[in-house]
N, C-alpha and C positions, 0 to 999 in steps of 0.2 A: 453562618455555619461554615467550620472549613471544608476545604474541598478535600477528595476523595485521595488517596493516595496513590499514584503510578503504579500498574500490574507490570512487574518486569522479574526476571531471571536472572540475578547477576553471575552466578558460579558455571553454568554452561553456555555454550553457543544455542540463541535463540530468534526463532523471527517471527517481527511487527510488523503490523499494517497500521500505520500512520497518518492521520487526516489532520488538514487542518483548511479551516474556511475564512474567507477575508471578512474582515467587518466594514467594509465600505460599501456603499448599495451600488446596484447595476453589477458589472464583469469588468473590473478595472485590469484584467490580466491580457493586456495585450499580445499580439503576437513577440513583440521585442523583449517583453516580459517574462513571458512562457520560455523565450529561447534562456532569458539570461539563468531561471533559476532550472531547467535543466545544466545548464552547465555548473552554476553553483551547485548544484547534486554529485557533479563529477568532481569537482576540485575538493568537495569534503568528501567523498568517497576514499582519495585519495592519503586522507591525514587521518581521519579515525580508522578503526579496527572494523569495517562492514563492508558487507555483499550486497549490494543489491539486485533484488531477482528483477523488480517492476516498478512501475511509477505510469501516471496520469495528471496531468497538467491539464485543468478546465480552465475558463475564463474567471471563475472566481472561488475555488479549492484546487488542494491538489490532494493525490495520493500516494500513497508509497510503499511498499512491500521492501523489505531488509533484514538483514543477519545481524545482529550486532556480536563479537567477539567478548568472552567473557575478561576481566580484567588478570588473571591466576595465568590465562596461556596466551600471554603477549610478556618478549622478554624484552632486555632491557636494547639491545642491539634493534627491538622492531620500532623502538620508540625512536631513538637516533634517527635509521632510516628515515621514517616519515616527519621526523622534527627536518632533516635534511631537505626534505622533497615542498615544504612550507618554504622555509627560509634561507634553504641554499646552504653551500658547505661551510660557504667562508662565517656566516652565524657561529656567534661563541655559542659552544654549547655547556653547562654545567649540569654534569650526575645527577644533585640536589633535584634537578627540572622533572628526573623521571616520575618522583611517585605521583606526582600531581596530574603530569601527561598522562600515565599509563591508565589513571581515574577517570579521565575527563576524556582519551580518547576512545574510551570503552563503555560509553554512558550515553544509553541512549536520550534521556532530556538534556544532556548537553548536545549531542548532532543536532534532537530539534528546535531547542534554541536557538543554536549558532547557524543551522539553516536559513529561521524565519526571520533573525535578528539584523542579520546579512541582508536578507532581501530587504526588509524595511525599510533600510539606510539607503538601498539601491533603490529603491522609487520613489522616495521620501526628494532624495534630490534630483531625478530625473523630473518628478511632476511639481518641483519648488513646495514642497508642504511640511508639513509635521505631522507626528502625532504617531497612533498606532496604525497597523496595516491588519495585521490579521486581530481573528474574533478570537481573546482567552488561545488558554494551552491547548498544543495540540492534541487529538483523540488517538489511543491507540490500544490495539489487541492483542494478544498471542496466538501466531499460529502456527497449528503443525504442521512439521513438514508431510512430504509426501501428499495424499488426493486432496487432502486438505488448504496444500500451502498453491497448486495447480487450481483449482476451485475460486481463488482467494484471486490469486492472478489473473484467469480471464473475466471476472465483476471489475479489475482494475484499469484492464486492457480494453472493455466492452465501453465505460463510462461514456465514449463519443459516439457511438453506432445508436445506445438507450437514447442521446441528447440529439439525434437526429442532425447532428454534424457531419459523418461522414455514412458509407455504405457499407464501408472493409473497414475493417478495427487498425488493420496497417497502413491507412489512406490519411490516419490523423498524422500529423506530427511532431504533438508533443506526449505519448508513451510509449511505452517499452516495447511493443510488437512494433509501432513504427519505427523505434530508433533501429532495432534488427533488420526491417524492412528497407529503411530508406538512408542509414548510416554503416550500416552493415557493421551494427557494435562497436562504432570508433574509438577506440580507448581502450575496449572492453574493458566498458562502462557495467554491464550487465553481465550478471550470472549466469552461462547457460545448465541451468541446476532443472531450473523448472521443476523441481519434487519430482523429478521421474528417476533419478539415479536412485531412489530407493526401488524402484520396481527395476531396477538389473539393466535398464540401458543406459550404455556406455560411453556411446559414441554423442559427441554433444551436436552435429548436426540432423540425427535422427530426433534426440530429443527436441529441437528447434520445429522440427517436423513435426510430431507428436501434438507438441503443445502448439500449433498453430489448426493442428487438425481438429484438437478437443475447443478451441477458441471458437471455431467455426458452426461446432457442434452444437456451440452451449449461447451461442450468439445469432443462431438461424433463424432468428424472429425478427418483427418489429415489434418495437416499445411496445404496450399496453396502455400506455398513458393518453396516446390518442392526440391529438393536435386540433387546433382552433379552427374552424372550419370558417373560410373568411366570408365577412358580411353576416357571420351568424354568432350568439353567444354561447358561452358555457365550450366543450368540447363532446365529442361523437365519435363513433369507432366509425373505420370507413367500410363501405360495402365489398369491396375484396376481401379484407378481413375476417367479418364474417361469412364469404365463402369457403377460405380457407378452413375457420373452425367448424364450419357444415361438414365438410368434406373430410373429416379427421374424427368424426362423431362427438364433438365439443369435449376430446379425452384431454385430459393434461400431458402433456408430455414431461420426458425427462428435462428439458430445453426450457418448460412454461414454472415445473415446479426451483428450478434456477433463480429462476428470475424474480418469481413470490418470495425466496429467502435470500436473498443476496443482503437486508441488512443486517443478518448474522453477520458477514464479511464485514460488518461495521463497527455493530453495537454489543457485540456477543461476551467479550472481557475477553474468554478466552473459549478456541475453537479448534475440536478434531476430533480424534475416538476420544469412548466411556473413558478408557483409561487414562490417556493422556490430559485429558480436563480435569480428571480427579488429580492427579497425582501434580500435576503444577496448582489446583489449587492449595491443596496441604501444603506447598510451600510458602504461598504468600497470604492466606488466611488471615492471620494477623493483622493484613491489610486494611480488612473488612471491621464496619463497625458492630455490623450484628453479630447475635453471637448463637443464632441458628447457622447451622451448618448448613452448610448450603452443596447440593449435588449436581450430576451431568445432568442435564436437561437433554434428550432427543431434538430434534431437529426434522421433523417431517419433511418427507418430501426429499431428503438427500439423507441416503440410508448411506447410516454408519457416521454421521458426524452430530456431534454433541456441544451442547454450548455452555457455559458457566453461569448465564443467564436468561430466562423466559423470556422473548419477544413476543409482543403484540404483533397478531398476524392478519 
């Protein structure tokens, strides 16, 4: 059966949340690993047409949240540039090179290609192997900007505090709240967009603010998933725990209902308001094999965002 076709935007600026998981068993992603492909993030940041707002580097996926530039409003002086900043000036360059660059540097299964493809060759010979490294093409979404794409960001940001890795989401360091926290954006590497400049703030240290304030907010738990209690099987919630939901009248919170939908931030195709779900799907429709129409789905529990598709909940 062939596979499904990429949900993507080519004619405007639009952003993805990007997954992809290794197919090798155990966390083959060591620390020297995680360093190299954040920086491989930065070097192709560099020569494609994209933003990136966040990223999460685990021991065995990674994530990523970005902008990819549409091909129409990249001219031909932007392609030079960044052909420059690849290969240096003294590189011959020929005209002919543009239409092919200006395709390929505006394409998002080309970054995640030449992401994953990159990195393969780099562990392939660090650990003397062959073969492939990650599991199939990488997964990805559309997201809207604004509370939508903020939303998207702290499930990105949060992935080590849920895996019981760190305490503070900025204590990891390999994502994007850490690289602000502990590289202070070297390169600026990172967007500071964070979907709040649609809500009128301006100043991009306030929104660094903002969004580490709403991280905190939507992060003030621990996992639900609960841990192995040693010397015993299966796993159990621990008895603080359940004081805390004693103490809170066992209500949901905004913080509890987060965390029950965060694989919308996943699996959703496409994710934000009624409208915006509608109106990006009429564009790629055609995608799709069925030929029911297919409408926004509500999203309980995170009032006002809609998904493209029903999750099991």
């Amino acid at each position: 059966m062939p596979r499904s076709a990429r949900i993507v935007i080519p004619d405007e600026p639009a952003v993805y949340h990007i997954m992809s998981r290794t197919a090798l068993d155990g966390f083959p992603l060591g620390d020297v690993e995680k360093d190299f492909l954040v920086d491989l993030i930065r070097r192709l940041s560099r020569i494609y047409f994209v933003e990136i707002f966040g990223y999460t580097i685990m021991s065995n996926h990674f994530h990523l949240l970005l902008r990819m530039m549409p091909e129409k409003s990249i001219s031909d002086e932007d392609v030079k540039m960044h052909y420059e900043r690849l290969y240096g000036k003294d590189k011959i360059f020929l005209d002919g090179q543009i239409p092919f660059l200006k395709h390929k540097w505006t394409s998002l299964s080309e970054f995640g290609k030449d992401l994953k493809q990159t990195f393969t060759r780099y562990y392939n010979k660090r650990h003397s192997r062959s073969g492939f490294f990650w599991g199939g093409r990488f997964k990805s979404l559309i997201v809207e900007k604004g509370e939508t794409l903020i939303n998207c960001l702290a499930y990105i940001d949060l992935n080590p505090v849920r895996a019981g890795l760190v305490a503070k989401p900025e204590d990891y360091r390999w994502n994007s709240i850490g690289y602000h926290a502990q590289q202070k954006n070297k390169g600026d590497l990172l967007s500071l967009d964070f979907g709040l400049k649609e809500f009128g703030v301006l100043d991009a240290k306030e929104r660094l603010r903002l969004y580490r304030k709403f991280l905190y907010e939507a992060g003030a738990i621990k996992n639900g998933e609960g841990r192995s209690v040693k010397g015993e099987k299966g796993k159990g919630i621990e008895q603080k725990t359940v004081e805390k939901e004693r103490k809170k009248g066992y209500r949901f919170t905004r913080t509890d209902r987060f965390l029950h939908r965060t694989r919308y931030f996943t699996d959703s195709g496409i994710i934000g308001s009624k409208d915006f779900v509608r109106q990006q799907y009429s564009r790629v429709k055609d995608l799709f094999q069925s030929a029911k129409e297919k409408k926004p789905k509500p999203i309980s529990g995170l009032k006002g965002l809609y998904s493209l598709k029903r999750l099991t909940e």
